[in-house]
C-alpha positions in Angstrom: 117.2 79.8 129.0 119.6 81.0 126.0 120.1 84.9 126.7 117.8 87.5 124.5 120.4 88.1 121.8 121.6 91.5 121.8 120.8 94.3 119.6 124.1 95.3 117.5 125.5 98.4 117.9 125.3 100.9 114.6 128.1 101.2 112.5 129.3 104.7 112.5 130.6 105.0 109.5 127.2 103.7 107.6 125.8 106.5 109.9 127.6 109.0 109.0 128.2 108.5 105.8 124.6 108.5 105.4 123.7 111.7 107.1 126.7 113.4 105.4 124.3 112.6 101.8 121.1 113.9 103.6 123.0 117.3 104.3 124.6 117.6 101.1 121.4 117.0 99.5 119.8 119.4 101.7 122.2 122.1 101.3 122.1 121.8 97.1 119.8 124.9 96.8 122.5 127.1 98.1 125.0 125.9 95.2 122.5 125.4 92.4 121.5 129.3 93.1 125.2 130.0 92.3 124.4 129.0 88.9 120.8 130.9 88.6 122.3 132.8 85.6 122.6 129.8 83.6 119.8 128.3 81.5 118.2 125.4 83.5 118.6 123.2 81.1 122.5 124.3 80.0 122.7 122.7 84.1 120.4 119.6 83.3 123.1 118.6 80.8 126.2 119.4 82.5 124.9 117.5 85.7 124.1 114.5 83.5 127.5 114.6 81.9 130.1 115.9 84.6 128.2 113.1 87.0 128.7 110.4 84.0 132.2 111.2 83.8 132.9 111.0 88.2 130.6 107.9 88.5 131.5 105.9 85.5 135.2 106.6 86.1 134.9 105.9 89.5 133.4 102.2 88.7 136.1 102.0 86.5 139.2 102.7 88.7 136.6 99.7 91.5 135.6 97.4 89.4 137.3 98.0 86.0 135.3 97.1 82.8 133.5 94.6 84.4 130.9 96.9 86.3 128.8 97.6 82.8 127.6 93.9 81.6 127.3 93.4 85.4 124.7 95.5 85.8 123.2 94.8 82.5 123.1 90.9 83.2 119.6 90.7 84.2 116.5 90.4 81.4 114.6 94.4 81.0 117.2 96.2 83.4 118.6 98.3 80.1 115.3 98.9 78.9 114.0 99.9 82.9 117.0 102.6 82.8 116.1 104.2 80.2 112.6 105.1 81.8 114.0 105.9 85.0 117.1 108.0 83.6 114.2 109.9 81.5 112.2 110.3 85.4 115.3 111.3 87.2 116.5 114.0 84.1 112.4 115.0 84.6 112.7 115.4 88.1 116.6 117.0 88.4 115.1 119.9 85.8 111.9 120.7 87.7 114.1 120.8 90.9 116.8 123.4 89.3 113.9 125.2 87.9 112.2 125.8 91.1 115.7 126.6 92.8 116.7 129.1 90.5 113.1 130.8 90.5 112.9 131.0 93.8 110.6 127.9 95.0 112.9 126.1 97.0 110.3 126.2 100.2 107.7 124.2 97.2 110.2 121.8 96.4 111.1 120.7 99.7 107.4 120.0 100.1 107.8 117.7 97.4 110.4 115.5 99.1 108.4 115.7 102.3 105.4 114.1 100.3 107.5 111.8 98.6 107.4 108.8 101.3 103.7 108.8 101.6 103.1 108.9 97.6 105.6 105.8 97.7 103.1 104.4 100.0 100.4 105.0 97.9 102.3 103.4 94.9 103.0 100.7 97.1 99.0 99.9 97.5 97.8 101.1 94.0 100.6 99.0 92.0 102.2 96.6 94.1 98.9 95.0 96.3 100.4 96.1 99.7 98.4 96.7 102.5 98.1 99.5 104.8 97.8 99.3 108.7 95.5 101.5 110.1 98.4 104.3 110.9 99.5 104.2 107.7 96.0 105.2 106.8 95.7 107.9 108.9 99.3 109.3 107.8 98.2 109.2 103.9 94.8 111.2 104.9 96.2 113.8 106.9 99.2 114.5 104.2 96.2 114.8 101.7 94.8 117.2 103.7 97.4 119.1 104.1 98.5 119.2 100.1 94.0 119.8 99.5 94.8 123.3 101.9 97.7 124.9 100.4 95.8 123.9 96.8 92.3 125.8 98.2 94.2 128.7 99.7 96.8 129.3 96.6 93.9 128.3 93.9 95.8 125.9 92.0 97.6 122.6 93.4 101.1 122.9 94.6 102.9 121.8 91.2 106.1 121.6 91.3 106.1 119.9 94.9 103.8 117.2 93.1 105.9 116.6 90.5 109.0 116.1 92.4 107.1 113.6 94.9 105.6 112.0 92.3 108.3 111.7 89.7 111.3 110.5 92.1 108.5 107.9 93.4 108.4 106.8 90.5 111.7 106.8 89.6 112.4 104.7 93.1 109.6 102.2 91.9 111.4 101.3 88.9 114.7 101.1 90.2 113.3 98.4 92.8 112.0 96.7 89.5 115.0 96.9 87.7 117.5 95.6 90.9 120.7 97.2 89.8 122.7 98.4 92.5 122.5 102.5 92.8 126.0 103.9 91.9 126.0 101.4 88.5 122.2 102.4 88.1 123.0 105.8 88.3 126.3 105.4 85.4 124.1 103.7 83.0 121.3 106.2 83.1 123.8 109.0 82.9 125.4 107.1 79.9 121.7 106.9 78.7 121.3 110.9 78.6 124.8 111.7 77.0 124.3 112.2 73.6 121.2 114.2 74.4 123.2 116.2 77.1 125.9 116.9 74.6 123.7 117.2 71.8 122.0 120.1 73.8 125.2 122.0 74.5 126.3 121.5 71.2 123.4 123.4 69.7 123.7 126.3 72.0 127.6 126.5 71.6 126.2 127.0 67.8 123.5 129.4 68.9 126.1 131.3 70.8 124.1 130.8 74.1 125.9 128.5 75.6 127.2 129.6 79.1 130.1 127.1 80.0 133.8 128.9 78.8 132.7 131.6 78.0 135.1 133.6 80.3 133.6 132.8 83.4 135.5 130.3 85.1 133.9 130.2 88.6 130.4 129.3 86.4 132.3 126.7 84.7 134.2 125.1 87.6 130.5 124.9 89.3 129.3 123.3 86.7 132.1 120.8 86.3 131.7 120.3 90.5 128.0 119.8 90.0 128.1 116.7 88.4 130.4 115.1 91.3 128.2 116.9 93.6 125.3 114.9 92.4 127.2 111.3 92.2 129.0 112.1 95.9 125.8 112.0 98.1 124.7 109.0 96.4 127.5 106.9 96.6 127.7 108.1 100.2 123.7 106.8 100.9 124.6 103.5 99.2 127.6 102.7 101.8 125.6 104.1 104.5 122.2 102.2 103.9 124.0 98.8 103.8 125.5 99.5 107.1 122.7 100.6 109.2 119.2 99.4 109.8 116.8 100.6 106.5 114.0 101.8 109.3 116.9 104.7 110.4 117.5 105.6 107.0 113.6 106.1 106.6 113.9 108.8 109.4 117.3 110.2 108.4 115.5 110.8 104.8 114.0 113.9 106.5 117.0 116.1 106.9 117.5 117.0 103.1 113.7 118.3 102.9 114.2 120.3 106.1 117.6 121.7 105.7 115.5 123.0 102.0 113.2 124.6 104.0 115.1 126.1 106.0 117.5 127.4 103.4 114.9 128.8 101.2 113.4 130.5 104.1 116.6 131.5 105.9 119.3 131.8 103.8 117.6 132.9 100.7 114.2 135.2 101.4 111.8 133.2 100.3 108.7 133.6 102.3 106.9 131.1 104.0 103.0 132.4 105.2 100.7 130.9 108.0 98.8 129.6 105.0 101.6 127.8 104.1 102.7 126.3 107.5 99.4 124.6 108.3 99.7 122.6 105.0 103.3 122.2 105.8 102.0 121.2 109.6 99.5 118.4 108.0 102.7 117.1 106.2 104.8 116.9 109.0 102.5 115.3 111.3 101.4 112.5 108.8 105.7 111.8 108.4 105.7 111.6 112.3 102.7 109.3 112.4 104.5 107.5 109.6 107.7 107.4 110.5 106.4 106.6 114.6 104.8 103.5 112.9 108.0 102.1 111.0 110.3 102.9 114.2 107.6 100.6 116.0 107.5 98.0 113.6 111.3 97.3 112.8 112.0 97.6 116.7 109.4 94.9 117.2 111.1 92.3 114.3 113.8 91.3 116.2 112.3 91.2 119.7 109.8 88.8 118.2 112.8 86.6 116.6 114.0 86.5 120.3 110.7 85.4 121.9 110.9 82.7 119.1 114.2 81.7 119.7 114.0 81.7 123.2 110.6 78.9 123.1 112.4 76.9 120.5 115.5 76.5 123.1 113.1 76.1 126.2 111.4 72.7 126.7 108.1 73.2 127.7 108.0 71.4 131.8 106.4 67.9 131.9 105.0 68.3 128.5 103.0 71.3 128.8 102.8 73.5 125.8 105.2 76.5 125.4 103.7 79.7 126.9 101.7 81.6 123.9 103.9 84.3 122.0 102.7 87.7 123.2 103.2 90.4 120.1 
């Protein structure tokens, strides 16, 4: 009998490089509060054209000038990236709204909703199917989001439209299959003018925050911009190096190192009301995230059960023993 074939040991670099992006994306309200004095959207442009300049020149000094009509070389990517580069602009302003008024404990709800509204996408556009624990993870999470909208009066909005905008984003990018650091380039690209445009008209107005004397705000806004291209090209090196069901898990430290931040670090308060919602959340992501552990460790042990009966002759013709799953 051929030997069950071995389960291969995670590359640490792919692992680390891909926590590494979780905690820097975690740990962004602390630097984007830095910056609370600025106009939200005076940082919405600089983000898009500081990260523009890092990303596209660091294809550039990769792949030189071949990297653009590479990731254009598939029918409806260009016109795809313009819809998500207008999602992701959406989603990076809500997100420095609610950091710089003090909601950084309801956008980290947000990203903790985000996997299970992907699943939802998943059956309400693409035709997947749900097991049973999926199920149960959706209905709790809705529970939990239906609380803290009956206790506050109104539905948690700006956690929604994070979860829901970066969904989306995500299900266009898997639609459009451009890898992410090119992806990213392109939208950026996409959003220059208007980014420039924008800080054009409020150099004119006289509103404009970047050098105006204050260096620190400027080199934090220059730094943004590599901050928001670092983590990424970090997660894309990591997530090809180690299996996609332990990036599902590791996706949870950037919403919890928010919380805790926004709780901790920066005063915001965070009720009994609130944790019971937040308490729904987590344990529909632990049913959730239970359920994908299960499933991908079961893939390959079921490979080897198969491989093992195709090597081993059945004795004096009997029929292989029956596959257990």
């Amino acid at each position: 009998m051929t030997a069950t074939p071995a389960i291969p040991a995670i590359d640490r670099r792919g692992l680390s490089a891909a926590i590494a992006s979780y905690v820097l994306w975690g740990v962004f309200p602390l630097y984007w509060i830095m910056l609370k004095h600025v106009p939200s959207m005076q940082i919405i442009a600089h983000r898009i054209i500081w990260c523009a300049v890092f990303v596209v020149g660091f294809l550039v000094i990769r792949d030189g000038r071949r990297w653009f009509s590479e990731a254009l070389s598939r029918p409806g990517v260009g016109r795809l990236l313009v819809l998500s580069s207008l999602l992701i602009s959406f989603n990076w302003g809500v997100y420095i709204w609610a950091v710089t008024h003090g909601r950084v404990v309801e956008a980290s709800l947000g990203y903790f909703i985000n996997p299970l509204v992907n699943v939802l996408i998943g059956v309400l556009l693409l035709r997947e199917r749900l097991n049973p624990s999926q199920w149960t993870a959706v209905s709790i999470a809705t529970v939990g989001v239906l609380w803290l909208a009956f206790q506050h009066g109104d539905p948690p909005w700006v956690a929604l439209t994070l979860a829901f905008s970066f969904a989306f984003y995500g299900l266009i990018r898997k639609i459009a299959h451009v890898d992410a650091i090119p992806g990213l380039a392109i939208e950026s690209l996409i959003l220059l003018v208007p980014a420039l445009a924008w800080l054009g008209w409020a150099q004119w107005q006289g509103i404009a925050a970047f050098l105006d004397g204050d260096i620190g705000s400027d080199v934090l806004l220059v730094v943004g911009g590599a901050l928001t291209a670092l983590p990424l090209i970090g997660f894309a090196y990591g997530a090809r190096r180690i299996p996609y069901s332990l990036v599902g898990i590791l996706q949870y430290i950037a919403p919890t190192l928010q919380l805790l931040a926004g709780v901790l670090l920066l005063g915001e308060a965070f009720t009994p009301t609130q944790a019971i919602g937040f308490a729904c959340i987590w344990v529909a992501l632990a049913i959730y995230a239970a359920d994908g552990w299960r499933r991908a460790r079961r893939q390959p042990a079921r490979a080897a059960q198969e491989h093992c009966a195709e090597e081993v002759p059945a004795a004096d013709g009997a029929a292989p023993p029956k596959q257990v799953s």
